[in-house]
Kinemage of the C-alpha trace (Angstrom):
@kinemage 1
@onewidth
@group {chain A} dominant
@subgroup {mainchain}
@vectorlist {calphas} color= white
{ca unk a 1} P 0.000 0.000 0.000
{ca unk a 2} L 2.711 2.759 0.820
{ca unk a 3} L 4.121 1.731 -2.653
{ca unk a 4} L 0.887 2.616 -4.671
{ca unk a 5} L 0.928 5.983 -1.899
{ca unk a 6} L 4.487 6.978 -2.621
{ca unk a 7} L 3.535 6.312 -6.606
{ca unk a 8} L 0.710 9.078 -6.141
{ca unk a 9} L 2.682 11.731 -4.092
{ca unk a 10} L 5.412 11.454 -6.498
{ca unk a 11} L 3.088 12.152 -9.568
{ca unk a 12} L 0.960 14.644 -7.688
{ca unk a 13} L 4.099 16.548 -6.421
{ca unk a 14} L 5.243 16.780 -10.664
{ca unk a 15} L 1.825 17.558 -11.449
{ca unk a 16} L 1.840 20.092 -8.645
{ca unk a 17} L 5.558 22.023 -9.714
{ca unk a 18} L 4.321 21.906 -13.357
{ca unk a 19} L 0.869 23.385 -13.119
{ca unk a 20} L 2.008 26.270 -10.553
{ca unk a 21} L 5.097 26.636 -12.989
{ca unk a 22} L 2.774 26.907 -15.936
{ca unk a 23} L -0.206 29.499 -13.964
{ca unk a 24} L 2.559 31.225 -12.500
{ca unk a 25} L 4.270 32.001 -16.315
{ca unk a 26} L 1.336 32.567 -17.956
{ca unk a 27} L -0.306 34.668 -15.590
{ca unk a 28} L 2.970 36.962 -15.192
{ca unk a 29} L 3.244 37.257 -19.287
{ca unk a 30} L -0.579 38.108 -19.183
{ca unk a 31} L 0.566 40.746 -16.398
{ca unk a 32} L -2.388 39.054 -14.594
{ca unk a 33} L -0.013 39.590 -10.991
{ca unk a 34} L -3.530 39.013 -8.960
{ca unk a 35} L -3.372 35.478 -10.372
{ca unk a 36} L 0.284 35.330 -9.591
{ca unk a 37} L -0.163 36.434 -5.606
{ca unk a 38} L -3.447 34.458 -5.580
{ca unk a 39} L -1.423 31.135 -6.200
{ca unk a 40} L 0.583 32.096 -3.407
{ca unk a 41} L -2.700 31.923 -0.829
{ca unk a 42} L -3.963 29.391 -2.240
{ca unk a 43} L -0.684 27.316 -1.685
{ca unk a 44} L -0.923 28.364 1.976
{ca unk a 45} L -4.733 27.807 2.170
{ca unk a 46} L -3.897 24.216 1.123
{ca unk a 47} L -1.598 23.643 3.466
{ca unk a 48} L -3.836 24.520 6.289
{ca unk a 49} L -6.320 22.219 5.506
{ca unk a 50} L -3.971 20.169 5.505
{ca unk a 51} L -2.785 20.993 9.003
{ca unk a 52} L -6.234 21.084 10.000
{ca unk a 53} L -7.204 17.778 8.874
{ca unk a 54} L -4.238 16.592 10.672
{ca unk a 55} L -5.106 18.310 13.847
{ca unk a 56} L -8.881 17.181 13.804
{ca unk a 57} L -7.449 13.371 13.228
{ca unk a 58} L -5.546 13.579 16.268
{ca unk a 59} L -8.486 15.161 18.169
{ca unk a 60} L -9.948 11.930 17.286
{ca unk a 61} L -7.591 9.449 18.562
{ca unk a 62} L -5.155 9.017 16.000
{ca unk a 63} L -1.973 9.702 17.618
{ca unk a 64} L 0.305 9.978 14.993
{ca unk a 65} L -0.628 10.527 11.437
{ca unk a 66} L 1.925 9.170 8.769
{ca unk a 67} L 4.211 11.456 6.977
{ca unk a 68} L 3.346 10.035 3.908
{ca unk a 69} L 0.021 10.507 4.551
{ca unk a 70} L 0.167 13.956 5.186
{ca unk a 71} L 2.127 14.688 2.359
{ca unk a 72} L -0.811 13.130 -0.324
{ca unk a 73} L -3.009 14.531 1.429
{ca unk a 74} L -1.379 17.968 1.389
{ca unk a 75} L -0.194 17.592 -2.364
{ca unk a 76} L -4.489 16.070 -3.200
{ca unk a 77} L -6.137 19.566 -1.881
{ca unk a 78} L -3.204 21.136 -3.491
{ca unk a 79} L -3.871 20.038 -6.938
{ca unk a 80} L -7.391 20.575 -6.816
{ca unk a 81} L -7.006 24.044 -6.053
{ca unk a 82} L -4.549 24.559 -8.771
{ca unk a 83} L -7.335 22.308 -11.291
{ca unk a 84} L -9.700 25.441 -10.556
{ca unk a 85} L -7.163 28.223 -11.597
{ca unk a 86} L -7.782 29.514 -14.885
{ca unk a 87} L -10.176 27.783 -16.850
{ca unk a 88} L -10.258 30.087 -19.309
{ca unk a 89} L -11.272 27.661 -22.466
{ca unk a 90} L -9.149 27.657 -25.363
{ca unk a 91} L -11.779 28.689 -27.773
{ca unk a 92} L -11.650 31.807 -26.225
{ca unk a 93} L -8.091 33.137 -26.786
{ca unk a 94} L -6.306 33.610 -29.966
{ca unk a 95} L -4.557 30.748 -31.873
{ca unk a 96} L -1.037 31.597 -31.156
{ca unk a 97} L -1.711 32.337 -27.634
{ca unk a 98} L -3.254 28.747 -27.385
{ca unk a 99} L -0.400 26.929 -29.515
{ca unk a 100} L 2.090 29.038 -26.653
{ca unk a 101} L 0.567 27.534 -24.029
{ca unk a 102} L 0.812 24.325 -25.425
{ca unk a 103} L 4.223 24.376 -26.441
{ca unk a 104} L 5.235 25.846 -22.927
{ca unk a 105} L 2.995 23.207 -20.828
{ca unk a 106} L 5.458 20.727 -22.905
{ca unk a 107} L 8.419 22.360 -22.211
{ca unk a 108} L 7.555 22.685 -18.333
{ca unk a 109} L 6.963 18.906 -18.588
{ca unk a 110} L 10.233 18.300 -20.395
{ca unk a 111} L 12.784 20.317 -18.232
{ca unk a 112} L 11.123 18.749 -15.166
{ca unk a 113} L 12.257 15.035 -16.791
{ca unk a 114} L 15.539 16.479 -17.569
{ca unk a 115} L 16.101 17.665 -13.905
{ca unk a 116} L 14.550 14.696 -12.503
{ca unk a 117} L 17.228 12.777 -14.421
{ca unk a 118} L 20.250 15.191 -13.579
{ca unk a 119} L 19.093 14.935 -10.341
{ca unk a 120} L 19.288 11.296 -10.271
{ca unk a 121} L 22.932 10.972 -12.053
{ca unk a 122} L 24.676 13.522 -9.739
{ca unk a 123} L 23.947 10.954 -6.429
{ca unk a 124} L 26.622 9.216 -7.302
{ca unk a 125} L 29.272 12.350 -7.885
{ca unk a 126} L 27.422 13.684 -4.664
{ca unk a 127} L 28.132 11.017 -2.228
{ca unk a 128} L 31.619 10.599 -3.998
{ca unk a 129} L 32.603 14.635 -2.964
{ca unk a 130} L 30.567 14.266 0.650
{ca unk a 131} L 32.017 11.390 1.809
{ca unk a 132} L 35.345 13.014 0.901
{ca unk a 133} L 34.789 15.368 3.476
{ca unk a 134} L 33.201 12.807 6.275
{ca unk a 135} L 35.007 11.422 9.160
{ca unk a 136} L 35.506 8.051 8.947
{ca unk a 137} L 33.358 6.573 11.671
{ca unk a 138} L 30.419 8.518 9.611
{ca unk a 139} L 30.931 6.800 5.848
{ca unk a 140} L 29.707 3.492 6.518
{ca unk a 141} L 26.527 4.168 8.897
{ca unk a 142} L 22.699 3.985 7.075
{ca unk a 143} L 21.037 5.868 6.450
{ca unk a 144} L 23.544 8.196 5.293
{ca unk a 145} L 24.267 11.935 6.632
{ca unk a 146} L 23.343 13.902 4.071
{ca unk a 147} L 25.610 16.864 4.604
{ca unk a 148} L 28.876 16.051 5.981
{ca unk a 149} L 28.982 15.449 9.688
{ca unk a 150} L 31.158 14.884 12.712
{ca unk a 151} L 29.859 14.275 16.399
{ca unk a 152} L 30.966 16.840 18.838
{ca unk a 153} L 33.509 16.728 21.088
{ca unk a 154} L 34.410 18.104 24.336
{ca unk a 155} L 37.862 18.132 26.458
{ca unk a 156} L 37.797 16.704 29.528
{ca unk a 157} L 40.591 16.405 31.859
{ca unk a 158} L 42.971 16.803 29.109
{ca unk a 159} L 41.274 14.136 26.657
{ca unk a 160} L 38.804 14.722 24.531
{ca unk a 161} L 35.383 12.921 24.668
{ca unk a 162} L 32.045 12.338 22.691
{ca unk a 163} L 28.849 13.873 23.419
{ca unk a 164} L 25.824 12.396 22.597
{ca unk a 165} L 22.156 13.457 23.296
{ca unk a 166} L 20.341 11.587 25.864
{ca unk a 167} L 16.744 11.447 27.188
{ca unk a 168} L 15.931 11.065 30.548
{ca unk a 169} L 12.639 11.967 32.668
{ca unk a 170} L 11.130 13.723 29.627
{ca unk a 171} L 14.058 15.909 29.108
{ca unk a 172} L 16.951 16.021 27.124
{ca unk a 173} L 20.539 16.497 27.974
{ca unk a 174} L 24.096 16.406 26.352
{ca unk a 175} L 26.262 14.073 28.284
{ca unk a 176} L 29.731 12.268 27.625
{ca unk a 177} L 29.861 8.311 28.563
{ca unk a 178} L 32.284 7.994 31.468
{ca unk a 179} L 31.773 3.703 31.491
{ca unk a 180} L 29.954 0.880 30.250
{ca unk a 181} L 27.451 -1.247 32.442
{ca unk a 182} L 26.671 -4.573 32.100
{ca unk a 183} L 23.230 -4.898 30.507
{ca unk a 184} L 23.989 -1.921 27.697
{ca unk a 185} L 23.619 1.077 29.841
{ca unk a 186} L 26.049 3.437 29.983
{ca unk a 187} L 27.021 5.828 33.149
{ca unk a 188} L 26.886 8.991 31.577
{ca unk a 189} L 27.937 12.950 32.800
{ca unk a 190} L 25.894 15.911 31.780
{ca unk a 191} L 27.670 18.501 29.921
{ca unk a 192} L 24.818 20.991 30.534
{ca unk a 193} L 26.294 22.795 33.556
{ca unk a 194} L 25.225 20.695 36.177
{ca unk a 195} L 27.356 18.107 35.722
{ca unk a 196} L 25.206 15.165 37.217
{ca unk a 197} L 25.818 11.523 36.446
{ca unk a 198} L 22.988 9.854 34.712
{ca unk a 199} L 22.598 5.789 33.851
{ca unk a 200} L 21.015 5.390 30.729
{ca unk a 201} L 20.416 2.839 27.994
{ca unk a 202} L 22.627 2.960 25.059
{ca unk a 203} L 20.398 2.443 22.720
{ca unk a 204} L 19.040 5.641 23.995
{ca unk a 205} L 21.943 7.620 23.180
{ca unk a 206} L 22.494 9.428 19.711
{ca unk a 207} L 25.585 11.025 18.630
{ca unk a 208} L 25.375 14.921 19.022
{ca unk a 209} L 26.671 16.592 15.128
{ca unk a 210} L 27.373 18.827 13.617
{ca unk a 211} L 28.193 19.821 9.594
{ca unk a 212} L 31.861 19.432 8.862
{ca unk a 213} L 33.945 19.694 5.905
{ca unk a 214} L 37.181 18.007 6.730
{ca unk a 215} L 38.781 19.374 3.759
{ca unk a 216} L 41.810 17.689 5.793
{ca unk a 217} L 41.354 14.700 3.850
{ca unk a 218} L 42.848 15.597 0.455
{ca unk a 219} L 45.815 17.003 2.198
{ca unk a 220} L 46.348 13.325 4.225
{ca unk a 221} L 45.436 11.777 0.824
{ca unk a 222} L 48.334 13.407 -0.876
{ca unk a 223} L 50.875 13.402 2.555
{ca unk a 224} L 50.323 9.540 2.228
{ca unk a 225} L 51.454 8.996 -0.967
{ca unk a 226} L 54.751 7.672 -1.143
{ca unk a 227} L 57.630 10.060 -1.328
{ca unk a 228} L 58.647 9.330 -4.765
{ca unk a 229} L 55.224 10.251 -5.731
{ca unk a 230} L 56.364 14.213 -4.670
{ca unk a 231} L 52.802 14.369 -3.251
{ca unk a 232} L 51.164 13.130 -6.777
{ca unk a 233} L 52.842 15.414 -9.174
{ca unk a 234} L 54.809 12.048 -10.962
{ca unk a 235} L 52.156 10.329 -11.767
{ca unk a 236} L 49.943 13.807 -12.712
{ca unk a 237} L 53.134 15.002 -15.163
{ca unk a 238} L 52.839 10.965 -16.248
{ca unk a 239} L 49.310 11.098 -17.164
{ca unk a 240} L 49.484 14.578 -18.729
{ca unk a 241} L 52.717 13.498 -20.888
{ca unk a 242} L 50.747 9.842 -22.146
{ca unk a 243} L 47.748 11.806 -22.643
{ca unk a 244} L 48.506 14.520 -24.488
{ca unk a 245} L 51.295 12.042 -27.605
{ca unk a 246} L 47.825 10.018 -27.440
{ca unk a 247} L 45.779 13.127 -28.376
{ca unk a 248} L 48.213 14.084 -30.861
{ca unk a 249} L 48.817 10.825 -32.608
{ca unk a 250} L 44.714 9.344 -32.584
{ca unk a 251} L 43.796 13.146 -34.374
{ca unk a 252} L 46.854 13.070 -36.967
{ca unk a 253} L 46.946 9.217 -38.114
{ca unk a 254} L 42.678 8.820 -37.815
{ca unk a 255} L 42.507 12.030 -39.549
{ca unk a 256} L 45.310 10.873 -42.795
{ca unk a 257} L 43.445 7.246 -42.927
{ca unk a 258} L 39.880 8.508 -42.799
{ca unk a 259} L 40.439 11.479 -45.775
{ca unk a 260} L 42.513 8.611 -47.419
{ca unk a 261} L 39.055 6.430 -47.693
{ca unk a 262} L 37.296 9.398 -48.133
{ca unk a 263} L 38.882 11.510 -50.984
{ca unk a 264} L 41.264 9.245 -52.597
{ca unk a 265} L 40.798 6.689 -54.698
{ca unk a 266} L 43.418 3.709 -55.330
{ca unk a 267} L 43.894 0.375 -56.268
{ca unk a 268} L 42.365 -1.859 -53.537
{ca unk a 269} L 41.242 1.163 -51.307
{ca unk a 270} L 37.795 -0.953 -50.865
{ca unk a 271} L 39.126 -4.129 -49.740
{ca unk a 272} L 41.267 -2.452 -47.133
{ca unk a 273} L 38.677 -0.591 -45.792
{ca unk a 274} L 36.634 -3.650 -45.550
{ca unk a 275} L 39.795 -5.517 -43.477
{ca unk a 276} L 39.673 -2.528 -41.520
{ca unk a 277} L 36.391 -2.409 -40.411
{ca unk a 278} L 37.051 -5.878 -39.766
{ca unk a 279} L 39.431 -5.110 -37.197
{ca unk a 280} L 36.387 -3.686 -34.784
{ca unk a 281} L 35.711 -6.968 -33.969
{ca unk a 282} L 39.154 -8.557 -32.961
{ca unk a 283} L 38.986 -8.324 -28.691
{ca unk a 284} L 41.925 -6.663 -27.267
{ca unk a 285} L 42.703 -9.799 -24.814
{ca unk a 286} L 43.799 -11.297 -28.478
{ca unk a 287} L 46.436 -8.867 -29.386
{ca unk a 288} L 47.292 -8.143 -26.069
{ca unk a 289} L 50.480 -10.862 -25.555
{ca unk a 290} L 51.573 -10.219 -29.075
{ca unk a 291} L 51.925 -6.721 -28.757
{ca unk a 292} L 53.848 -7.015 -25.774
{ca unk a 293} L 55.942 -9.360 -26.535
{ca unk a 294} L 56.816 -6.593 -29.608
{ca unk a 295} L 57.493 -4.038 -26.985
{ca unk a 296} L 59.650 -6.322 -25.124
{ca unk a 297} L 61.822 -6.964 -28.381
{ca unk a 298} L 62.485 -3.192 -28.410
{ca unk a 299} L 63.346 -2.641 -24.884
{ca unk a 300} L 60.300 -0.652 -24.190
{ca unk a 301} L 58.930 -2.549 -21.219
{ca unk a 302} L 59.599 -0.136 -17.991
{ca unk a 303} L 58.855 3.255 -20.203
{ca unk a 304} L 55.636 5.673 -21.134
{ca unk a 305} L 56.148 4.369 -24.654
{ca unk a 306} L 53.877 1.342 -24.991
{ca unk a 307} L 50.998 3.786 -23.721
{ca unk a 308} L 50.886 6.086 -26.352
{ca unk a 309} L 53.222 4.617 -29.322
{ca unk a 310} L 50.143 2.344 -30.501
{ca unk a 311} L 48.318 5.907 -31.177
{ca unk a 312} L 49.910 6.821 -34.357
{ca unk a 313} L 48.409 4.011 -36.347
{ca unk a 314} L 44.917 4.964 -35.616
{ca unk a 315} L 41.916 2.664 -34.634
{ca unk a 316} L 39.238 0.935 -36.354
{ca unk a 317} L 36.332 3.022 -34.810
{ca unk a 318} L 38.152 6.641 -34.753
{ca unk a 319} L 39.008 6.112 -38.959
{ca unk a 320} L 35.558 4.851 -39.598
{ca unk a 321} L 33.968 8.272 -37.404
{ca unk a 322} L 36.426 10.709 -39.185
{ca unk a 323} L 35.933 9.190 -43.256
{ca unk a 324} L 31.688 9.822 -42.709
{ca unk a 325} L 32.788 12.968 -41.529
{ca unk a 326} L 35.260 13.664 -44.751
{ca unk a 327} L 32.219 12.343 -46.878
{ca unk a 328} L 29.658 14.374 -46.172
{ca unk a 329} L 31.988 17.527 -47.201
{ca unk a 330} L 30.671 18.577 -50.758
{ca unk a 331} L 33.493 17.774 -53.726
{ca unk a 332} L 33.207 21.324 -55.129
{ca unk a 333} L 35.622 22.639 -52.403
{ca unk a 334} L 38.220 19.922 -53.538
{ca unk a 335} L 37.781 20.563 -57.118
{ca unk a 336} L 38.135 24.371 -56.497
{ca unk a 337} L 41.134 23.534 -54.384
{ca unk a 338} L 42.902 21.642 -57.318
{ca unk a 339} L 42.462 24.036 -59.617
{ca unk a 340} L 44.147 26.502 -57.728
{ca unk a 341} L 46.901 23.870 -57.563
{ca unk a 342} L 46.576 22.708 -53.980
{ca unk a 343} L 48.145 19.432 -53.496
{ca unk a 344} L 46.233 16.594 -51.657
{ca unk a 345} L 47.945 17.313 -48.511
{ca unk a 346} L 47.007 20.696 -48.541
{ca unk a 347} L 44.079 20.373 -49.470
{ca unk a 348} L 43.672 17.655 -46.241
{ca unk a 349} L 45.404 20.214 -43.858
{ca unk a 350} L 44.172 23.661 -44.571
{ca unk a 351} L 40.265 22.931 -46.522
{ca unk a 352} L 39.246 19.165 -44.701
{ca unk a 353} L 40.234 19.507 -41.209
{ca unk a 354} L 38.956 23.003 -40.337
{ca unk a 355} L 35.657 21.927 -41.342
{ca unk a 356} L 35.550 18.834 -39.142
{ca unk a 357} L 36.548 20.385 -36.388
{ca unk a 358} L 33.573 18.884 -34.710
{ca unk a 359} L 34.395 15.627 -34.987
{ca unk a 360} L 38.277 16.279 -34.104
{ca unk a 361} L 36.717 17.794 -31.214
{ca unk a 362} L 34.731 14.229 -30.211
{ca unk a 363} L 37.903 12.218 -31.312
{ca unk a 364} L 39.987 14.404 -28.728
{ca unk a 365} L 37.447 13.439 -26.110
{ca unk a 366} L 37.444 9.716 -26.642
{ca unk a 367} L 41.019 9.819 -26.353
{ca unk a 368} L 41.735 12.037 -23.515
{ca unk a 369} L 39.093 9.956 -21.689
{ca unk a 370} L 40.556 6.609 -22.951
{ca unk a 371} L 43.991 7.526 -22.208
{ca unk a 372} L 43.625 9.426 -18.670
{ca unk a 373} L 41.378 5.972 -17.187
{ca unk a 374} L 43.693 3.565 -18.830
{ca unk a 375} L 44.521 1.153 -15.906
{ca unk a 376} L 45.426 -2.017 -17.897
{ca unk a 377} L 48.352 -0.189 -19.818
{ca unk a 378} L 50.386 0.621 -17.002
{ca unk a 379} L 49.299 -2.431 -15.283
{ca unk a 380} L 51.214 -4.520 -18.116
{ca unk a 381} L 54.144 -2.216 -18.533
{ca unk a 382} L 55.060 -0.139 -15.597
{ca unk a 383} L 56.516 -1.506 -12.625
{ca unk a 384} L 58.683 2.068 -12.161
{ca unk a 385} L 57.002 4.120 -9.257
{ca unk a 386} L 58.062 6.981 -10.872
{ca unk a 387} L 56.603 6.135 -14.111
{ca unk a 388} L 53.367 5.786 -12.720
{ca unk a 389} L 50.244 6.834 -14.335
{ca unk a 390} L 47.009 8.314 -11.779
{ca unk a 391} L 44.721 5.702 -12.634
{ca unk a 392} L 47.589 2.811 -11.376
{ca unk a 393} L 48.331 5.085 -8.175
{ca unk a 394} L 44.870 5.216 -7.469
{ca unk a 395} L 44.855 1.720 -7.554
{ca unk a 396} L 47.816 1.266 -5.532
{ca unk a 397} L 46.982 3.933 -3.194
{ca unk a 398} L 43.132 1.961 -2.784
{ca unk a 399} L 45.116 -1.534 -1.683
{ca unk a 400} L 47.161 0.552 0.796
{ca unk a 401} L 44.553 2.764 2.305
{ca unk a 402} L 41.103 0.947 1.423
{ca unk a 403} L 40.065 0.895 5.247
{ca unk a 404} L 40.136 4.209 4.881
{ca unk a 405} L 36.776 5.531 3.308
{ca unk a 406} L 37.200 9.516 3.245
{ca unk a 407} L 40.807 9.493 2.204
{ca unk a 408} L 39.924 6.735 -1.011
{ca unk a 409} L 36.651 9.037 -1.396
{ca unk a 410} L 39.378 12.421 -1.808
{ca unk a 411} L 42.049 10.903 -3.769
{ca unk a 412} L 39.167 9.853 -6.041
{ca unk a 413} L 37.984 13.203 -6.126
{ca unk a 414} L 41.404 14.595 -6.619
{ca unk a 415} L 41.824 12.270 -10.104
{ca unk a 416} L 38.575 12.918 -11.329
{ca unk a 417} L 38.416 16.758 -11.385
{ca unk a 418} L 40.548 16.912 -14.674
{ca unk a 419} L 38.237 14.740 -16.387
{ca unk a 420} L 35.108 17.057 -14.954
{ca unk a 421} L 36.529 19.998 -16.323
{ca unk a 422} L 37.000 18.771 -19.488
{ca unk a 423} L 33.682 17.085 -19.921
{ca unk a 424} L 31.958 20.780 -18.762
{ca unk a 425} L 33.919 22.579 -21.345
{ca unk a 426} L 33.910 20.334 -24.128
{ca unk a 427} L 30.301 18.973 -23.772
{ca unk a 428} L 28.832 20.691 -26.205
{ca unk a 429} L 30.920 18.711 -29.054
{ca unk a 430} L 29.912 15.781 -28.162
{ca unk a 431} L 26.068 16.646 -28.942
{ca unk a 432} L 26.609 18.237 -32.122
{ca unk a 433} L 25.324 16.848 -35.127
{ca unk a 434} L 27.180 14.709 -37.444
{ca unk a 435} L 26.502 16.410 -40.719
{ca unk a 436} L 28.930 18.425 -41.646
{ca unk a 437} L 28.871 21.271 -44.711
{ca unk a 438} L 31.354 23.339 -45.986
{ca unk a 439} L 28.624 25.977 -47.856
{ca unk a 440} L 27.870 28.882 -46.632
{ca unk a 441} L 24.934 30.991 -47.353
């Protein structure tokens, strides 16, 4: 039953946010402002009936009345007020002011989904950054604090104790726990002023908090790193260095292979492309002992060069993305290019790329993400500390300090930012559409 009752709040709390959202917009545009101050009351009105109803049911017997209850209840004589607000039919207002309204009821509707949804997708980043900043005795505990919090402490002859919050002949006191009795109580000592000494069940005792941010964790995270580490700037310069030849090499080589299938034609161009496309479906566990045994022959086990030297010949995907591109550009920018004697290269470097700049743009993305997460790379090739990559030392630094919560929780934090702040500031590539023209006008 509280299933089918959370079901109905939920949907009459969206219906609720949408329809004031709507009266409230179209009433302001209308510079109808009585209809905008008259929502206002009638929110308040609702609410005490509400109240009322609430009152009147414990007048009656009922002791306690649900939350949940309250809340449909609240939300039901909610609702029906706002059904009442401007019934206006359509009939009688002009066409565009009708097809307005219905364009902006659906666009209420929509951004409510899409916050809904953003709401849901940050939990995870949110309890990532607030257990960061969480004592440790306060991660693992359900349900979980919200906010950050710590439980107050208090120094007493030199050492510092817990409070908590007791209850005791209908009042409530702050106390520290001076023993513990046999039977779970506790012999307690008010911290109120008075100082007495109380017996009390523990089970009866709550921790008193506070919010905290114990920013103190990302400095221990980074003090506990070992010293060759220089308090994770190795591995940072490591990632940066690996990252940025992978960058360079996936746009330059995808980029020459994909206008290659694109623009030129030569003997057997077809059947190559076909071999590889075929290469998409190899699995990486298959080349994986070949190619190191390769790197091994050259003497390149131990170095950054295995993790970005496979880069410059491209990628099955990454030349298949980048030739669509080079296709959908229109031939009568290449054929004015020849004329004026461009050569192919030029004509690749200075006409082609600037107009997929998009698609570069994506490329760069997959890559940076690809190569800043890649864990089994360093796993097969490094053993160096001071050739570590982040996402190895995180790794490392997780089987060292895993009983640890808040400081894993901060050095994740501390590795992830980069990738944020790329994703905010490059986002917008990664939606764009995939047709591509170089006409203007």
């Amino acid at each position: 039953m509280d299933f089918f009752l959370w079901l109905l709040v939920i949907a009459l709390g969206y219906f609720a946010i949408g329809r004031t959202l709507f009266l409230a917009i179209t009433s302001a545009t209308e510079r109808r402002f009585g209809h905008v101050l008259l929502l206002f009351v009638g929110a308040a009105a609702a609410h005490a009936v509400t109240l009322l109803w609430v009152y009147v049911a414990a007048r009656s017997g009922l002791a306690q009345v649900p939350r949940l209850w309250i809340a449909a209840s609240d939300l039901i004589v909610f609702s029906a007020f706002l059904m009442s607000r401007d019934r206006i039919p359509d009939c009688q207002r002009p066409w565009k002011v009708v097809k307005w309204r219905k364009e902006l009821s659906r666009q209420i509707g929509l951004h409510l989904a899409l916050v809904t949804g953003a709401a849901v997708f940050s939990v995870p980043f949110y309890w990532l950054v607030t257990t960061s900043l969480k004592p440790d005795e306060r991660t693992n505990i359900f349900p979980p604090d919200i906010i950050p919090m710590v439980q107050r402490t208090i120094k007493i002859g030199g050492e510092d104790k817990k409070v908590y919050v007791v209850r005791t002949d209908g009042e409530e006191h702050r106390a520290v726990k001076l023993e513990e009795l046999p039977g779970g109580v506790w012999r307690m000592r008010t911290v109120d002023g008075r100082g007495r000494v109380i017996e009390v069940d523990s089970s009866n005792a709550k921790p008193d908090l506070k919010p905290t941010a114990l920013w103190s964790n990302y400095r221990d995270a980074l003090n506990f790193l070992p010293p060759e580490y220089r308090k994770g700037l190795v591995p940072l310069w490591n990632t940066i260095y690996v990252t940025a030849l992978v960058i360079l090499g996936t746009t330059l080589s995808s980029s020459l292979v994909g206008f290659s299938f694109a623009r030129l034609r030569w003997p057997g161009r077809d059947l190559l492309f076909f071999v590889m496309i075929a290469t998409m479906m190899v699995p990486g566990a298959v080349t994986m002992l070949p190619v190191f045994l390769i790197y091994r022959w050259l003497g390149w086990v131990d170095t950054l060069r295995p993790l970005w030297f496979g880069s410059l010949f491209g990628s099955g995907f990454n030349i298949f993305l980048l030739r669509q591109f080079f296709m959908t550009i229109p031939t009568d920018l290449e054929d004015a290019a020849k004329i004026d004697g461009c050569s192919y290269f030029r004509i690749y470097w200075n006409i082609m790329l600037p107009l997929i700049k998009p698609a570069l743009a994506a490329l760069t993305i997959f890559a940076f993400m690809g190569s800043w997460n890649n864990f089994m790379g360093p796993l097969i090739y490094i053993s160096s500390p001071e050739k570590m990559t982040l996402a190895y030392a995180l790794q490392l630094f997780q089987g060292a300090h895993g009983g640890e919560p808040a400081m894993m929780m901060a050095a994740a934090t501390l590795v992830m930012l980069p990738v944020l702040a790329v994703f905010f500031f490059t986002q917008r590539y990664m939606i764009q559409g995939v047709t591509l023209t170089g006409l203007k006008g």
